[in-house]
N, C-alpha and C positions, 0 to 999 in steps of 0.2 A: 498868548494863552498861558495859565497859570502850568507849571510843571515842576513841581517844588521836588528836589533829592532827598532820596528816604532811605532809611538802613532800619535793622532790625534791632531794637533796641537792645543796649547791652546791660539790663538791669532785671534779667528776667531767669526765667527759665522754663522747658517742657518738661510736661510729665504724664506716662497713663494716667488716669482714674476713670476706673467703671467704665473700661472700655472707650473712652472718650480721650482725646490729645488736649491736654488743657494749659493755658499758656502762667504761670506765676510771677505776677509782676513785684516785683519786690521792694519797687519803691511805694505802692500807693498799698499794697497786699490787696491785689485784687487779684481773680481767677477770671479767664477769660479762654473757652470752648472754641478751639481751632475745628472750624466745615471742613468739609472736603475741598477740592481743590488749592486750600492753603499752604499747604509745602509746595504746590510748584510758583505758589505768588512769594511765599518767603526766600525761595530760591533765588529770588529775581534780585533781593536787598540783602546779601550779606556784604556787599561794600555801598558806600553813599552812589547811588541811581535815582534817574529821574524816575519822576514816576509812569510817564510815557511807554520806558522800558517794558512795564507786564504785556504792552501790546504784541512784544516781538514771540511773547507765549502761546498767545491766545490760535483757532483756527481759522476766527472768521470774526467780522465787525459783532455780531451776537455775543460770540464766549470774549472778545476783546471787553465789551462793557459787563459782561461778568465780573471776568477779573479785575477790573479796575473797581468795581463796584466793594468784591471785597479787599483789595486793598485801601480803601478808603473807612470802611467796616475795624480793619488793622491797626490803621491808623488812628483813630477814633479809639482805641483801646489803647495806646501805644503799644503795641505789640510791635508795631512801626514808629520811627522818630523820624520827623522834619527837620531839616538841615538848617541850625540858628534858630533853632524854636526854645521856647525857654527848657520844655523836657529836656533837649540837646542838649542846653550850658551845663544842668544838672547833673547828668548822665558823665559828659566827657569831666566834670567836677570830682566826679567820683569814682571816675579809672584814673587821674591821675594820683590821687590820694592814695590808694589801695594798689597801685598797680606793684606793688613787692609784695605782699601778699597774698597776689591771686583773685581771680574771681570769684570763687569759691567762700573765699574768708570776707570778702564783700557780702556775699548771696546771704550767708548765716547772718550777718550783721545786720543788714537790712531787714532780714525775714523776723528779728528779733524786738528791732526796734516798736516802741509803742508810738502812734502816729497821733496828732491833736486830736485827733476825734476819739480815739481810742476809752471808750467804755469802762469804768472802774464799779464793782459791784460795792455797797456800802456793807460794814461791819455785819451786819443784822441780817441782811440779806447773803453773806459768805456762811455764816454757821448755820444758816436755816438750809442753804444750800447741802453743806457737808452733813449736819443730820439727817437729811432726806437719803446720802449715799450712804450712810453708815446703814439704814434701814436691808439694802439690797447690794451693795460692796464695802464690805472689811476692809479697814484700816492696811495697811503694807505690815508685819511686824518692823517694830522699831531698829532690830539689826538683824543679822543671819544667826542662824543654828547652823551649825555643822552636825554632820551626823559622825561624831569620832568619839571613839573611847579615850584619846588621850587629851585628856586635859589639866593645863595647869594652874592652881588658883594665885592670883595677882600677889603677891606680899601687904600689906597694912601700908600706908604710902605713910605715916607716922615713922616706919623703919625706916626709909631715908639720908642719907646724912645730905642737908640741905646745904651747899658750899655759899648761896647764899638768901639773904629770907626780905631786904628791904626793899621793896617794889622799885622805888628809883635806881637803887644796885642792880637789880637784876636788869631792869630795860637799856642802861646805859650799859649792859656788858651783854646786849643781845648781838649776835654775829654771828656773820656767815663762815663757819670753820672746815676747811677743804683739808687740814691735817692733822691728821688722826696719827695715833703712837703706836696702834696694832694690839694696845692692851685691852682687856676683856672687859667688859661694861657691868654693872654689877646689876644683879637681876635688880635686888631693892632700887634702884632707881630705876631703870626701863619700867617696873611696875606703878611709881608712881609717877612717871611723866604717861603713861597708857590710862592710869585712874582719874589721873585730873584733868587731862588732853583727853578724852574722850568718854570717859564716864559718865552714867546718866547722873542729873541733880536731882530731877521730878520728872514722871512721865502720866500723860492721860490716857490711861487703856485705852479705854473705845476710842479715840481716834489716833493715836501714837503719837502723839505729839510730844515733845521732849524738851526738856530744858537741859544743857551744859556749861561747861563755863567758854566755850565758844557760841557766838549764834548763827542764828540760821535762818534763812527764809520761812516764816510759818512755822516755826519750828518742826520740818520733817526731820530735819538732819539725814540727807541720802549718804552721806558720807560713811564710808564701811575702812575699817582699819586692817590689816595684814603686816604684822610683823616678820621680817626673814632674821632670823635671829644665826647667826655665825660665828659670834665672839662676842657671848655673854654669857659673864659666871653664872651658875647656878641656875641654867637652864639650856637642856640639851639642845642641842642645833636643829634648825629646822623650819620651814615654812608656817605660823600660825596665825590664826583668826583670831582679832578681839571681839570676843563675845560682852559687849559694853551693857547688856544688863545683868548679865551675872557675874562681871569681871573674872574674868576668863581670858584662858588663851586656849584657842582648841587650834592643834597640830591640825594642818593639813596635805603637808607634804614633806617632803625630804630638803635641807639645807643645800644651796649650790658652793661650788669651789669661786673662789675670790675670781677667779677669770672668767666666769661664766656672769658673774655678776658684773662686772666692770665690761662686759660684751653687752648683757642686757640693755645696762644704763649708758648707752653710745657710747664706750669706748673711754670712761671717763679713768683713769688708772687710780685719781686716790681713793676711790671707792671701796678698795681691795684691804684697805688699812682700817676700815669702818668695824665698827661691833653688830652693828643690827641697820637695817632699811625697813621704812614704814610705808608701805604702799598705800594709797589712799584710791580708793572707786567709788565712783556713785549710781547708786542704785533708781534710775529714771522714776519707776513707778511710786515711791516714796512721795516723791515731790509732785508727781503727774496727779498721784490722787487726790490733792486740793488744790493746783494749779493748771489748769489748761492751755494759758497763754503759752509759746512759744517762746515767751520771755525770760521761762524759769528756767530756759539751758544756760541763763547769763547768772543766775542764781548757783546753779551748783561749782559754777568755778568760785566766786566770792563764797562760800562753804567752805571751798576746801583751802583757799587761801586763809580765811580767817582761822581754819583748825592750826594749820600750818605757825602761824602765827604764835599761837598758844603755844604746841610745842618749842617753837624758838625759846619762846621764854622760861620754860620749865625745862628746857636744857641749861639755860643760863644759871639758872637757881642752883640746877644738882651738880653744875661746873662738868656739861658734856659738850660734846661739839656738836653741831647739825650745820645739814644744808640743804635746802629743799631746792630739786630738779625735776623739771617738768621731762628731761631726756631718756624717754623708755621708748623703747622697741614693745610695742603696745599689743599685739598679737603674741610676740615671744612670753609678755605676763599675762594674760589673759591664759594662755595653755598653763602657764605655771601654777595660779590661781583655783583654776577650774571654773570661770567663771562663763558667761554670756553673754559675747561685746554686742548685742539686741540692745539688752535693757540693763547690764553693769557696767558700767564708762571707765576704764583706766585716766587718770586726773593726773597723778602725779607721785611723789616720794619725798622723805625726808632720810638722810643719810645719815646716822649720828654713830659717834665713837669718842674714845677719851681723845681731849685735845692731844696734840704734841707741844706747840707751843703757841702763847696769845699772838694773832694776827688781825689784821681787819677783815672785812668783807661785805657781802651786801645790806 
């Protein structure tokens, strides 16, 4: 008699909806509605068992072929995997790859990917779509407003002194500079590395769509800028928002001590020797409101890497140093911020200050 070993597939996951236990298969993105008596059949397979095993469940030959019945129902879903079935090869393919990462960073990955079959709407059919939403939901505004009285207007990014201007000069002296001098950054350039790194070029009102000299998915650009400015001339210390349509910097909080920052950013100590950190979030709904796929949380990292990017090289130009780290204590900026880790994502940072001296880096 057939009695094939069954485990609960490790490519999944449970979750309420609407009052119902629904199982998320993440390799096929399929949903699949866990009946009742399923937790004590899944109980039965959290290590490889035969399938015989659910009978030792059951009360009586009646509920015995119940349960088999929906563990067969399981299996048929993968909700359950057969022992040397091709699901299996795939499945344990895929813990061993991921297994330093976690399941977790598998679960997202998977849940992201687009599958052959996966549906692409054509050109004509995307803006006939987003016209229809502009009818009955507005646009996201293109950046935040702060509601502050203090603000400060950017400098002319022509004041500048550009240390260098040849495009090949500047890419070949792009680096990752972890030593800083301690000396104070001069507003005129953090203005214009904030005007060109993140400045709008052209924007579509009615849908927000944005041109820069970074790109973007769709051009939503969720990417939101926060400068913590600590050691820069000619601009008081302090937490502010680039307001990237009016070039602006609106204050939103108080400046931290060099050790609070270097605690922030896990511990990292040349931080402390830095002029300014530029905080980078991204704003979910931006992007959500012309993308629905799952796919565009893969979208706002390549965002904020390409902005990231930019500024590398328009530090290189004004002859500063940067380093972009992803090492934040992500709740500690979020309260700093004032933001809402819902729907504003902490992403990342850029560290920059006057070199000390030329070295390599990333």
């Amino acid at each position: 008699m057939d009695d094939p070993r069954l485990r609960i597939s490790s490519c999944g996951a449970l979750l309420w909806h609407a009052d119902q236990l629904v199982w998320h298969d993440t390799l096929a993105h399929r949903r699949f509605v866990l009946g009742e008596d399923a937790d004590a059949v899944l109980r039965c397979f959290t290590t490889w068992r035969p399938l015989s095993e659910v009978r030792t469940c059951a009360r009586d030959d009646d509920h015995a072929a119940f349960l088999v019945a929906i563990v067969e129902r399981l299996r048929a879903a993968n909700v359950l995997v057969t022992w040397k079935s091709e699901r299996h090869r795939v499945e344990a393919a895929g813990e061993a790859a991921w297994h330093r990462w976690g399941r977790l960073a598998a679960v997202f990955h998977a849940e992201t990917r687009n599958l052959r079959d996966q549906p692409f709407m054509t050109a004509e059919l995307e803006q006939e779509r987003l016209r229809r939403r502009l009818d009955d939901e507005p646009a996201p505004a293109v950046c935040r407003e702060m509601p502050t009285p203090h603000r400060v207007v950017l400098a002319e990014a022509g004041t500048a002194p550009w240390a260098r201007s040849g495009f090949l000069d500047v890419l070949s002296h792009r680096r990752s500079s972890r030593r800083f001098s301690g000396e104070p950054v001069p507003f005129d350039a953090i203005s214009a590395l904030l005007r060109w790194g993140g400045g709008i070029v052209e924007l579509d009102e009615p849908t927000q769509t944005a041109f820069r000299t970074s790109p973007s998915g769709g051009g939503r650009h969720p990417t939101e800028i926060y400068l913590h400015a600590h050691r820069v001339s000619g601009l008081a210390p302090g937490l502010y928002h680039l307001n990237v349509r009016r070039h602006e910097l609106e204050r939103v909080g108080p400046s931290r001590t060099g050790d609070a920052l270097v605690e922030l950013l896990g511990g990292q100590e040349w931080v402390a020797a830095s002029g300014c950190v530029v905080f980078y979030t991204c704003v979910l709904a931006r992007s959500m409101w012309k993308y629905s796929t799952p796919r565009t949380y893969r979208m706002l990292h390549l965002d904020v890497g390409h902005l990231s990017q930019t500024l590398y090289l328009l530090s290189a130009a004004l002859g500063l140093g940067v380093t972009f780290t992803a090492a934040i204590r992500d709740e500690q900026l979020e309260d700093m911020l004032g933001i809402d880790a819902a729907g504003e994502l902490v992403m990342g940072c850029s560290v920059i200050g006057m070199p000390r001296t030329r070295c390599g880096g990333a």
